[in-house]
C-alpha positions in Angstrom: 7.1 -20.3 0.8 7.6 -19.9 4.5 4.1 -18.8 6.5 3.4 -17.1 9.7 0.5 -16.7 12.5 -1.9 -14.3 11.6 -2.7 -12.5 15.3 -5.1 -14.3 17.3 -7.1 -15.9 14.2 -5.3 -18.8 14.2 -4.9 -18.8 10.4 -1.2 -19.0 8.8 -0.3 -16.5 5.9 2.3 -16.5 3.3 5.3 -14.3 4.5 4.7 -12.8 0.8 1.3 -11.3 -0.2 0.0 -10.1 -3.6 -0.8 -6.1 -3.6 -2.7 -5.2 -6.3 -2.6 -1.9 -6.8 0.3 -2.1 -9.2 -1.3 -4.3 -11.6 1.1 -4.1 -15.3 -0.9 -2.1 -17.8 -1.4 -1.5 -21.2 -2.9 2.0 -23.3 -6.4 1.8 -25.0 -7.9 4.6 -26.0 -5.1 7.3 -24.3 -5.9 6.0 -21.4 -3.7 3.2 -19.1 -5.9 0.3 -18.0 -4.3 -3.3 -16.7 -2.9 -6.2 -18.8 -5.5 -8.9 -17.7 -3.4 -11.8 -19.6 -0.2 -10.6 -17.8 -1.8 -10.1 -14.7 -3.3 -12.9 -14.1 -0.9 -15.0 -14.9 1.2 -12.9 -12.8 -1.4 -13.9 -9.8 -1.7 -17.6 -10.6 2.0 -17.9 -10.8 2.0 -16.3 -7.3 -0.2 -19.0 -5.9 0.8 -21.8 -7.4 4.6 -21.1 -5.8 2.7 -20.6 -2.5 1.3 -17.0 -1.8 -2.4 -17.3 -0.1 -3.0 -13.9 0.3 -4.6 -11.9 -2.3 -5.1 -8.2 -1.4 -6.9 -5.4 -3.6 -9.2 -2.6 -3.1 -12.1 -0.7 -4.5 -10.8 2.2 -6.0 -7.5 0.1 -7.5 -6.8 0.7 -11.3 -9.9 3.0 -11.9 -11.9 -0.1 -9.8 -10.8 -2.8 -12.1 -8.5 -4.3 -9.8 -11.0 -6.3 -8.2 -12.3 -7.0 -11.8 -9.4 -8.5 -12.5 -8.8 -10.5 -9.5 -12.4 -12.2 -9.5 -11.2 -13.8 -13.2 -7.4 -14.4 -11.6 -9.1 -16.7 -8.8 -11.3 -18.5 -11.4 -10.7 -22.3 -11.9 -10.4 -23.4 -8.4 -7.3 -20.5 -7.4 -10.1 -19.1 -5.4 -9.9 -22.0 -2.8 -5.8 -22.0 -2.8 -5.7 -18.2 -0.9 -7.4 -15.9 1.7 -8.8 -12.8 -0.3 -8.6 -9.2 1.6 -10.6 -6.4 -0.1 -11.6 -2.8 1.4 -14.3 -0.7 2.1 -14.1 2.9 0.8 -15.1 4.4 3.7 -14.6 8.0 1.9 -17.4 7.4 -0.2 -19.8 6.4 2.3 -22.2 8.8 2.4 -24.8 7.6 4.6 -24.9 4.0 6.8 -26.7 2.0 3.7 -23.9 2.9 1.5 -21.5 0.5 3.2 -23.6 -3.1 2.2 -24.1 -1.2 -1.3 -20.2 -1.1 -1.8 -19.6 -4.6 -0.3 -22.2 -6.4 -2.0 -20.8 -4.7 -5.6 -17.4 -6.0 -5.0 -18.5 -9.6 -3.9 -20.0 -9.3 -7.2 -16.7 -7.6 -8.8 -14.6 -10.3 -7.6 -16.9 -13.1 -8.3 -17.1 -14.3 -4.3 -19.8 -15.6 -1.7 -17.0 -14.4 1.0 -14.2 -11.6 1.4 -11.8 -13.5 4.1 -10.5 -10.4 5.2 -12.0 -7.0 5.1 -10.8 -3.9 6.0 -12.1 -0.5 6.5 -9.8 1.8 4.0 -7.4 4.3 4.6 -8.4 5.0 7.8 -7.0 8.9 9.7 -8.5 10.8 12.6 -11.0 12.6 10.3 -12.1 9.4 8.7 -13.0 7.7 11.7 -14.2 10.4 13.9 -16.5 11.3 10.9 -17.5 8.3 8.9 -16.4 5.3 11.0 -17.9 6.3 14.1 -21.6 8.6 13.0 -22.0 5.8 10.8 -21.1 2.8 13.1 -19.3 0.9 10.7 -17.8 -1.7 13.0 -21.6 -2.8 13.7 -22.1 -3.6 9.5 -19.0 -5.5 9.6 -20.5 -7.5 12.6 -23.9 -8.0 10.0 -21.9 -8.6 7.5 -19.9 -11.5 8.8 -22.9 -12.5 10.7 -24.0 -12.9 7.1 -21.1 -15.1 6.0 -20.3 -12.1 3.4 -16.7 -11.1 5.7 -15.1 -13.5 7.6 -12.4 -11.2 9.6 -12.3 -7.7 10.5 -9.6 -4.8 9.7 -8.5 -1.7 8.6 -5.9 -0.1 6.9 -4.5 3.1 8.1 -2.5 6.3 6.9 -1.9 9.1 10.0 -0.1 9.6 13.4 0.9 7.3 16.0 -1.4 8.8 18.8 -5.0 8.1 15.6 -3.4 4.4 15.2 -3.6 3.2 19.4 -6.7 5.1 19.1 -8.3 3.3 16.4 -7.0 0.1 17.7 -8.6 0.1 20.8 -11.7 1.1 19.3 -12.6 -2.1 18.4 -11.2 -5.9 18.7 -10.4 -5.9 15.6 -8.6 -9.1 13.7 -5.9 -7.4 11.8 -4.6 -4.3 10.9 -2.1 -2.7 7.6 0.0 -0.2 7.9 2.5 1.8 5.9 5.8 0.3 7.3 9.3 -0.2 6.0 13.2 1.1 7.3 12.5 4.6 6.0 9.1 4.9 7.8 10.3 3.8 11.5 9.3 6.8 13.0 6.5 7.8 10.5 2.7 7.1 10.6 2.1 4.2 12.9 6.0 3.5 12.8 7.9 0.6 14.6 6.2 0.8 17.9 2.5 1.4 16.6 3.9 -2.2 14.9 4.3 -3.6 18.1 1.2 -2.2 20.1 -0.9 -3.8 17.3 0.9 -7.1 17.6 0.8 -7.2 21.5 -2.8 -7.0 21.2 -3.0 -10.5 19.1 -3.9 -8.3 15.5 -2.1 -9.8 12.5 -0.3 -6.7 11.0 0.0 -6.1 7.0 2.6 -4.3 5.9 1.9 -2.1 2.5 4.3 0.1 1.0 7.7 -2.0 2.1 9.4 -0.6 -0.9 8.4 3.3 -0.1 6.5 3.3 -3.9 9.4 1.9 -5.1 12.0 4.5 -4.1 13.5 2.0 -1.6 14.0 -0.4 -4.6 16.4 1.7 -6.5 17.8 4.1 -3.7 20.3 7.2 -4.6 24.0 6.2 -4.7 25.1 7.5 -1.2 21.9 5.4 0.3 22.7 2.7 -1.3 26.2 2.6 -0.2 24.9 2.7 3.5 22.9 -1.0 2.7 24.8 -4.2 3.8 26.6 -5.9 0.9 26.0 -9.2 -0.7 21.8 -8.3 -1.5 19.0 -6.4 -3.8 18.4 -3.1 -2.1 14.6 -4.8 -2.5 15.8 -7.6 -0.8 16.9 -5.8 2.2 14.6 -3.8 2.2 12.0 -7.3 2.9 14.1 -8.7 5.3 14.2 -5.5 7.6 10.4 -6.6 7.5 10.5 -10.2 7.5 13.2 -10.1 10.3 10.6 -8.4 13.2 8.0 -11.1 14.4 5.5 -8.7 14.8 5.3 -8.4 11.3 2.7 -11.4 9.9 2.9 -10.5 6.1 4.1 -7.8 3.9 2.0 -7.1 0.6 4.3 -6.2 -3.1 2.5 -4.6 -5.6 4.3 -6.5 -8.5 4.1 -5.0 -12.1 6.1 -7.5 -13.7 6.6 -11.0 -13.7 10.6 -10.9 -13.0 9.5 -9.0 -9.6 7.1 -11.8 -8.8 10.5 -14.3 -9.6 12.4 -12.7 -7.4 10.1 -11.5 -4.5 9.2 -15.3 -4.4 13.0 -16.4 -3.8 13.5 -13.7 -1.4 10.4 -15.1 0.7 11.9 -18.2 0.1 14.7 -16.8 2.6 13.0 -14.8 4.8 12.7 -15.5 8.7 12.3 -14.1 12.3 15.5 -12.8 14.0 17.5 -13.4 10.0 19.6 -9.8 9.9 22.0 -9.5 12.9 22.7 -5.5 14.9 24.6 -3.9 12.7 22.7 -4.9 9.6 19.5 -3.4 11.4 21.8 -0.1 12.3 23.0 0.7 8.2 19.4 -0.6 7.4 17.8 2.6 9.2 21.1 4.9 8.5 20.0 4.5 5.1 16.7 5.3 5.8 17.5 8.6 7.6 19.3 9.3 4.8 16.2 9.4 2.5 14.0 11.1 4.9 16.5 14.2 4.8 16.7 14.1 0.3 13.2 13.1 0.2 11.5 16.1 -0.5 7.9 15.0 -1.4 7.4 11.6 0.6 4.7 10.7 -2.3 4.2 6.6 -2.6 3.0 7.3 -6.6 -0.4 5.2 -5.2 -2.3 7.5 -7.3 -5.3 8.0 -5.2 -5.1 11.4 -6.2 -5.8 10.7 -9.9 -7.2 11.5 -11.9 -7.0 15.6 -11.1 -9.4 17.5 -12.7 -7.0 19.6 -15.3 -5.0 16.5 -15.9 -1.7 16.9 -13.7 0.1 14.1 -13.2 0.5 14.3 -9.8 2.8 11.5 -8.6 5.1 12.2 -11.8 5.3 15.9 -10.4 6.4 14.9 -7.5 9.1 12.3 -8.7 10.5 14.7 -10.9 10.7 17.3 -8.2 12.4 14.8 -5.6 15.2 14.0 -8.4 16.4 17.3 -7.6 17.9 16.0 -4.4 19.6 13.3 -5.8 20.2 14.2 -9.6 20.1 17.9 -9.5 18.3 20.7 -10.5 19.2 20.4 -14.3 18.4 17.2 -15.1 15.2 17.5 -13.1 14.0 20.8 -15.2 14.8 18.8 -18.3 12.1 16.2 -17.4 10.1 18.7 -16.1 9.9 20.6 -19.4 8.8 17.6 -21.3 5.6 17.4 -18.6 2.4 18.1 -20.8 0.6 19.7 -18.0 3.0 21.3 -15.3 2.6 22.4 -12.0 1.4 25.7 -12.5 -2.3 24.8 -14.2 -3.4 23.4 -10.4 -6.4 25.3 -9.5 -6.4 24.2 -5.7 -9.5 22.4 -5.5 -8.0 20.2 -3.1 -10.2 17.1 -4.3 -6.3 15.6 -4.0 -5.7 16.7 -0.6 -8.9 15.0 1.0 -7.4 11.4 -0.3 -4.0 11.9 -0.1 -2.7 9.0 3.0 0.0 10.5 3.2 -1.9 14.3 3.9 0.4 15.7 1.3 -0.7 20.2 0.9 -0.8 19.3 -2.6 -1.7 22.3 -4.3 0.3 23.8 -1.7 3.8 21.7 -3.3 2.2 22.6 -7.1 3.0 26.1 -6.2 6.3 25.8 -4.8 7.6 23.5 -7.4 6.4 26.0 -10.3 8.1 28.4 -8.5 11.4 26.2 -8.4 11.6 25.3 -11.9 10.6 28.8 -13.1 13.2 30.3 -10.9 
């Protein structure tokens, strides 16, 4: 495992973190919850090959993520790794609410101490309205005056302008950010990368497989990559290869993606692709930002919707048209249980989306297309 600074904390991380959101999962009862056996050995094999960071969240898997990593870091693993956990700042209601929510998931995950803490999911509405009335950045202070956080974050989904905003808000210790060679220009993008950095935060990188789309890219993407790798693997290593970068977070499902992300860590390093690896890297991602059609992740905040759309699914579905065509696409379409056409716009999606998808907006327009 190769490890890097983390900002101005003077900790070192794993190059390779464990995001876990994508937990495997099994059905009980009609309904998907996560394969504890599999996942934690999943986590454990993780550590024991050298990965120190552990990263979940309260809402992940229906809030059992953080069930699931309290038992994973049972036995002593708990020592091996830094543990990064987040508040939901959506659901605090009123300032009290925030100790509430931090002192259930100390208790989910089976802590005294969350190493790193972030504030979740944060946007211009969320911190103008929740982050600031409530003074949230002061309970962190108690908190880790408490020994209950140890360093201060947050996570963030919206503009470039909102992201130097929210960093000079606050000295914070760290930031994450949605960041991979399709988002350069997106959300905080390469150079909200670098203003973070130059301000000593460690930066986290989440989604550096876009949801997985990146990992298994349409044939005339794909034939814009560099040969001789995994489209996953370049895909890390357009990551690992910027210095500002300290970690990037995978949200493994399966044991042969721990394998291999672990070997590609293995390789990874500052300065590692040369010019005109970089240049096809980011043709390829220009490529998908012009055939992606709905730029969903499948994080499945959105779920579950009230008349039981599958949301993410939808949306994949609908973005094969671009690459598989319209046929195909209706075929799987067809087979949904519940299509597009049964939203009732109640937005509750909308208001959680990070990446501000018009939601019942798209349900309309893809009923439309596949009714056409």
């Amino acid at each position: 495992m190769q490890y890097r600074k983390f900002g101005n904390t003077g900790l070192e991380v794993s190059a390779l973190g464990f995001g876990c959101m994508r937990f495997p999962t099994v059905e009980v009862d009609g309904r998907k919850v996560i394969d504890e056996d599999r996942a934690i050995a999943m986590v454990r094999n993780a550590i024991d090959e050298g990965v120190n960071y552990i990263d979940t969240a309260y809402p992940y898997h229906d809030g059992q993520s953080e069930v699931v990593v309290g038992k994973a870091l049972a036995d002593g693993y708990r020592e091996k790794v830094y543990l990064a956990t987040k508040s939901p700042v959506w659901m605090i209601k009123k300032p009290e609410d925030f100790e509430r929510f931090l002192d259930e998931q100390l208790k989910k995950l089976n802590t005294d101490h969350i190493d790193f803490y972030l504030l979740h999911a944060l946007g211009r509405e969320r911190f103008e309205d929740t982050v600031k009335k409530f003074d949230l950045v002061r309970h962190m202070e108690q908190a880790k005056a408490e020994g209950k956080i140890r360093h201060i974050g947050f996570s963030f989904h919206d503009d470039l302008d909102t992201f130097k905003e929210i960093v000079d808000y606050y000295d914070w210790d760290f930031c994450q950010i949605q960041y991979n060679y399709a988002d350069i220009k997106q959300q905080a993008g390469t150079e909200g990368l670098i203003y973070a950095s130059s301000r000593g935060l460690g930066v986290v990188i989440m989604e550096p497989l876009r949801g997985g789309k990146l990992a298994v890219p349409a044939p005339h993407m794909a034939d814009e990559l560099p040969k001789g790798k995994t489209p996953v693997e370049w895909a890390l290593d357009f990551l690992w290869d910027q210095p500002e970068v300290s970690l990037l977070l995978s949200g493994m499902s399966t044991e042969q993606q721990v394998v291999d992300n672990l070997v590609y860590a293995s390789r990874s390093s500052t300065g590692m692709l040369s010019e005109e690896e970089k240049a096809a890297m980011e043709k390829a991602g220009e490529i998908f930002n012009t055939m992606a059609l709905v730029k969903c992740t499948k994080c499945q905040y959105c779920l579950p919707c009230s008349v039981k759309i599958n949301i993410p699914e939808i949306f994949a579905i609908y973005n094969k048209t671009a690459t598989d065509g319209k046929q195909e696409a209706k075929e799987l379409y067809d087979a949904c249980e519940v299509k597009a056409d049964a939203c009732v716009r109640c937005v509750r999606c909308e208001k959680v989306c990070p990446q501000h998808i018009g939601i019942s907006t798209m349900m309309q327009e893809i009923s439309e297309y596949f009714e056409e």
